[in-house]
C-alpha positions in Angstrom: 51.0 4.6 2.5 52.9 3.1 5.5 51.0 4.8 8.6 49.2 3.3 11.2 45.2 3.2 10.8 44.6 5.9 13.5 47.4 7.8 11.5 46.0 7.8 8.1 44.3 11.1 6.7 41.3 11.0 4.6 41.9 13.7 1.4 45.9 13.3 1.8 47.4 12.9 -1.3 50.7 11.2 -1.7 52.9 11.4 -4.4 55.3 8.4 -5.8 57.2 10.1 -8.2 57.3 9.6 -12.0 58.2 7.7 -14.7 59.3 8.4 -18.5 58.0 5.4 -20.6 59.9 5.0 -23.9 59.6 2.8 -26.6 62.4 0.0 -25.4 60.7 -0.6 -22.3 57.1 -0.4 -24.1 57.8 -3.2 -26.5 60.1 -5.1 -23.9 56.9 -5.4 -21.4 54.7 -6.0 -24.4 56.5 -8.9 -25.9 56.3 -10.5 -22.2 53.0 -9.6 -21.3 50.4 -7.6 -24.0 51.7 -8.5 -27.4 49.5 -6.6 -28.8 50.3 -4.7 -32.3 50.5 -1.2 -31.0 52.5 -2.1 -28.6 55.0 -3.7 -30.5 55.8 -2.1 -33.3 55.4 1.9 -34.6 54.0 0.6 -38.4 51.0 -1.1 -36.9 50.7 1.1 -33.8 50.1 3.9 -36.4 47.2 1.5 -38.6 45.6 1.0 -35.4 43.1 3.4 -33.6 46.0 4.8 -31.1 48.1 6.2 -34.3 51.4 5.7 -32.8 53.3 2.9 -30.1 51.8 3.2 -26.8 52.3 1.1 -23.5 50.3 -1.6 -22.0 47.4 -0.5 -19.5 49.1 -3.4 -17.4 52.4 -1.3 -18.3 51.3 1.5 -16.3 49.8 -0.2 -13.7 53.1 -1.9 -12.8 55.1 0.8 -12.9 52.5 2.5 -10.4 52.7 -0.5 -8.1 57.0 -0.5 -8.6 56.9 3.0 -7.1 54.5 2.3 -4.5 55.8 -0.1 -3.2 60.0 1.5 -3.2 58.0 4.4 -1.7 56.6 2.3 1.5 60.5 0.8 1.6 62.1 4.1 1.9 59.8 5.0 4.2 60.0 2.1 6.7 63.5 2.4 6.7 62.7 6.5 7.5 60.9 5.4 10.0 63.2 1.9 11.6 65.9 4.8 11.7 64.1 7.2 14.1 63.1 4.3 16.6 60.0 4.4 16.1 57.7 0.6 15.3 57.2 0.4 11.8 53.3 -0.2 10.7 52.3 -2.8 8.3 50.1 -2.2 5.2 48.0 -5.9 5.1 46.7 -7.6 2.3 45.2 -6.4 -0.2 41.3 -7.9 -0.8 41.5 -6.4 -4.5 40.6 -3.3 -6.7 37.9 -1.9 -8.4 37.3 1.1 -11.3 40.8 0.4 -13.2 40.3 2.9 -16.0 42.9 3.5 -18.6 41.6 6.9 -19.4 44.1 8.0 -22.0 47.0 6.3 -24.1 50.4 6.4 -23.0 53.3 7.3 -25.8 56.4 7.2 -25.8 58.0 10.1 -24.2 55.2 10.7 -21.9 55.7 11.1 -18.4 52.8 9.8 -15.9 53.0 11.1 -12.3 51.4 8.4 -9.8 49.5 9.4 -6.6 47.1 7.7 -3.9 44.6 10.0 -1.7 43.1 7.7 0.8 39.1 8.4 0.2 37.7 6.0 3.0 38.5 4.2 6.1 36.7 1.9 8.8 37.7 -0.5 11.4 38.2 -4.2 10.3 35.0 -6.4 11.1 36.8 -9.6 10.9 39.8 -8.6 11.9 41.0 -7.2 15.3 44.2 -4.7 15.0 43.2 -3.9 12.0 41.4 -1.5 10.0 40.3 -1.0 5.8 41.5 1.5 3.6 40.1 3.1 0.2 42.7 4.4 -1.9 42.1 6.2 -5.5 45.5 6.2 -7.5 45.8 8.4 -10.6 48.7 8.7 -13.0 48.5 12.2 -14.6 50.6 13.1 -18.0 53.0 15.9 -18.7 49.9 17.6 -19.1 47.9 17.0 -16.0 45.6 14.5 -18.0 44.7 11.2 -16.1 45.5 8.7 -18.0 45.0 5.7 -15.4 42.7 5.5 -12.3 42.1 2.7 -9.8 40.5 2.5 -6.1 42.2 -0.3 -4.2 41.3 -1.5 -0.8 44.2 -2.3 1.7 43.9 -3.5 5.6 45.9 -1.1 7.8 47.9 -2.0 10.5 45.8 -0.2 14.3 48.5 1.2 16.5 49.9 -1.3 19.2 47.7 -0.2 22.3 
């Protein structure tokens, strides 16, 4: 999302693209960050209650937020192009819902999108308004299989 407050639609889904997770990157991110069995290695990924190697929650998540945030790049530099001032997406004051809905295998490819589902202007901040975003990653076939609502502050538009 890289819009200015008064710019950003409600119901407006964007899409970040998508991601083929196999099982090199799966046990790669695992042994650094969730070394955890059934991420780690197929024999006791298939004892556990997932039956086979599947990726991190945290895997997905940061492949979501990877995309996201190459998405806003490409599109400041869209928008620094055409001459145009180039809003900025504030902090973030945190999440809420994270729901790892389904397991991730290898060879599955999740889709990520955000659909802003709120907005209001910033209490404690002038210039700035809030956001509510919910972000889904969606298998090869259409199942969720992550979902998060974030909050964000939005840039207002210079007056």
């Amino acid at each position: 999302m890289i819009y200015f407050y008064e710019d950003i639609v409600i119901g407006e889904p964007i899409v970040f693209g998508s991601h083929t997770f196999t099982a090199e990157e799966i046990k790669a991110f695992a042994r650094r960050f969730d070394p955890q069995p059934f991420h780690l290695d197929e024999a006791a990924a298939q004892r556990s209650h997932f039956g086979k190697l599947c990726a991190s929650g945290w895997h997905t998540m940061a492949v979501w937020m990877r995309m996201m945030v190459d998405y806003r790049q490409r599109k400041a530099a869209e928008i620094a192009a055409g001459g145009e001032p180039v809003p900025t997406l504030g902090p973030s004051p945190g999440f809420r819902d994270l729901r790892w809905l389904k397991p991730v295998y290898v060879g599955d490819t999740i889709t990520y999108s955000s659909t802003v589902i709120d907005k209001r202007l910033s209490n404690s901040r002038a210039g700035w308004g809030l956001i509510s975003v919910q972000t889904v990653g969606l298998n090869q076939g259409g199942e969720t299989v992550v979902s998060v609502v974030s909050t964000a502050f939005a840039e207002r538009r210079p007056a």
